[in-house]
N, C-alpha and C positions, 0 to 999 in steps of 0.2 A: 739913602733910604731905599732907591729902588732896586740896590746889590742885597739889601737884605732882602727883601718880600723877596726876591729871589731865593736865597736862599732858603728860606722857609718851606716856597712853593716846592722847591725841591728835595725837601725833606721827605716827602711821601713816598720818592722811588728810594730812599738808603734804607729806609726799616721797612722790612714788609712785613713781619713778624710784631711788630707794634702800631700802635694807631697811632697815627699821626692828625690827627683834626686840631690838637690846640695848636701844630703849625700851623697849618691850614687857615686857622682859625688867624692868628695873627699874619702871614699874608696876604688874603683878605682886608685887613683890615689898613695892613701898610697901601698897597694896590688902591685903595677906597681913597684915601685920603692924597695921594697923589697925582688920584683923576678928579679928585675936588681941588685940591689947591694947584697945580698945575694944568690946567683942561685941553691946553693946546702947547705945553711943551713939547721934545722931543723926546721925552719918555711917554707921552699920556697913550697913544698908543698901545705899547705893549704893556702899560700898566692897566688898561682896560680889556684887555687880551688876559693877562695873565688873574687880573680880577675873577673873570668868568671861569677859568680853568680852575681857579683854588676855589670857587663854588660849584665850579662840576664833579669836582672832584670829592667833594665830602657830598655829592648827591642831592644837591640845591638846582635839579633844572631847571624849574621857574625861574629864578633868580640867573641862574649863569647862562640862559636866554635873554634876558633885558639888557644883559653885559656885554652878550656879541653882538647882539642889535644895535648894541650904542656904538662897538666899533664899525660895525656896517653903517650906518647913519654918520655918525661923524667923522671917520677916520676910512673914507674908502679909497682912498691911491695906500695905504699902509701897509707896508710889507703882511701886517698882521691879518689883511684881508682873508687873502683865500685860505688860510686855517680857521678865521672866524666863523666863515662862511658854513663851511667841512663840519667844525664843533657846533654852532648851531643845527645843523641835521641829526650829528649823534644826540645830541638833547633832547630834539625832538620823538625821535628815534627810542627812548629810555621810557618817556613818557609814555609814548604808546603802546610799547609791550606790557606796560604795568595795568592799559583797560584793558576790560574784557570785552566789547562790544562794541565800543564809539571806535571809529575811522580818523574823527576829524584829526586825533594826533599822528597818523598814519599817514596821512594826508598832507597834513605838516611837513612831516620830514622827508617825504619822500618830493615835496616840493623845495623843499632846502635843498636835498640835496641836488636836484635836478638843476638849481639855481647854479647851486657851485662848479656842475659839470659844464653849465652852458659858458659862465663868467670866465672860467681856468681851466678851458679843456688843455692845456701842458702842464697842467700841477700833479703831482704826482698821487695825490688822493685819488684822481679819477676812476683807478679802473675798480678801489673800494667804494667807490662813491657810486658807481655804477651795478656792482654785487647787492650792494643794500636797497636799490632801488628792487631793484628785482627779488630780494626778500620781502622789501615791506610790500610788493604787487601781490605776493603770497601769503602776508599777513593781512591784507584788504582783504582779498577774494577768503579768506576763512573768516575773517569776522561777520562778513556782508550773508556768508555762506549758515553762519550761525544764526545770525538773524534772523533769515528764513527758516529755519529748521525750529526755533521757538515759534516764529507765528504758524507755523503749520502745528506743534503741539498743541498751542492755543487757540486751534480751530477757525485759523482767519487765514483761510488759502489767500486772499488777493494779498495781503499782507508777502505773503511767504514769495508767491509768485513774482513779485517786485523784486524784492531781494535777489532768487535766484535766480532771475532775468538777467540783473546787475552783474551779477560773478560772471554768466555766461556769456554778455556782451561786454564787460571790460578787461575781462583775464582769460579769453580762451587758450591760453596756453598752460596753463593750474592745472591741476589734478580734481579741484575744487568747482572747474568749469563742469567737467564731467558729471560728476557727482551732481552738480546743479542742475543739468539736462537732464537726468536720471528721474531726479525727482520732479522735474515741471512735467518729465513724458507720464510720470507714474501718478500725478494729479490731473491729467487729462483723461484718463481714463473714469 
């Protein structure tokens, strides 16, 4: 059972050219059923690994979140760890570029991943793990940065001033830092 859901799961990289989700769809569903009826064999592991992958992978982050949680929670000596780990960040990671405004998913993943670098600093994700840190610091500092930039349209400097406070004392390395001084010096005036 668990040589199929494999190969299923691996259906997605032979066709690139066609959709593959009813695989997808059915490893999943093999994966689901073998971390229900097996929960501590010596598959349940990469069956709950590979669960969340075939739900990452048709674009279910909620879902292929609760999945590497569960192999984080349950299964943490498992080879399967420090990729759980890694995938739960890009999840996080997907979610966040999709708001426009809110942090907290930014926040999220950049604490995933910071999680993973601290847990597996020899895993070979690290030095990506570390690149995407330092983008989502630039995806913070521009939303934080936005934020201000509304409440200053909407006539509530203290509002604005908070925000660009924030960008200028937790990312002074941005380009967004600058910008944020620019405008707290051009509000004091």
């Amino acid at each position: 059972q668990f040589a199929i859901g494999e190969f299923y799961l691996n259906q997605r990289r032979s066709y690139l050219l066609f959709t593959t989700r009813p695989a997808l769809d059915s490893a999943a569903e093999i994966f689901r059923q073998i971390v229900r009826t097996a929960t501590f064999s010596a598959y349940s592991p990469r069956a709950q690994f590979n669960l969340a992958q075939a739900l990452q992978a048709q674009g279910k982050y909620d879902e292929a979140e609760l999945e590497y949680d569960l192999v984080k929670q349950n299964y943490p000596d498992s080879p399967s760890m420090p990729d759980a780990l890694f995938q739960l960040g890009l999840c996080a990671q997907e979610r966040a570029l999709g708001s426009d405004y809110d942090n907290y998913e930014v926040k999220r993943a950049t604490e995933a991943f910071r999680e993973f670098v601290r847990r597996f600093p020899q895993a070979p994700q690290v030095p990506r793990a570390q690149e995407l840190i330092r983008d989502l610091s630039g995806v913070e500092a521009e939303k934080s940065y936005e934020i201000g930039r509304y409440y200053e349209r909407k006539d509530c400097p203290e509002g604005a001033r908070v925000y660009y406070r924030e960008v200028v004392d937790k990312f002074p390395g941005t380009s967004y830092a600058a910008r944020a001084q620019a405008r707290l010096d051009g509000m004091k005036d």
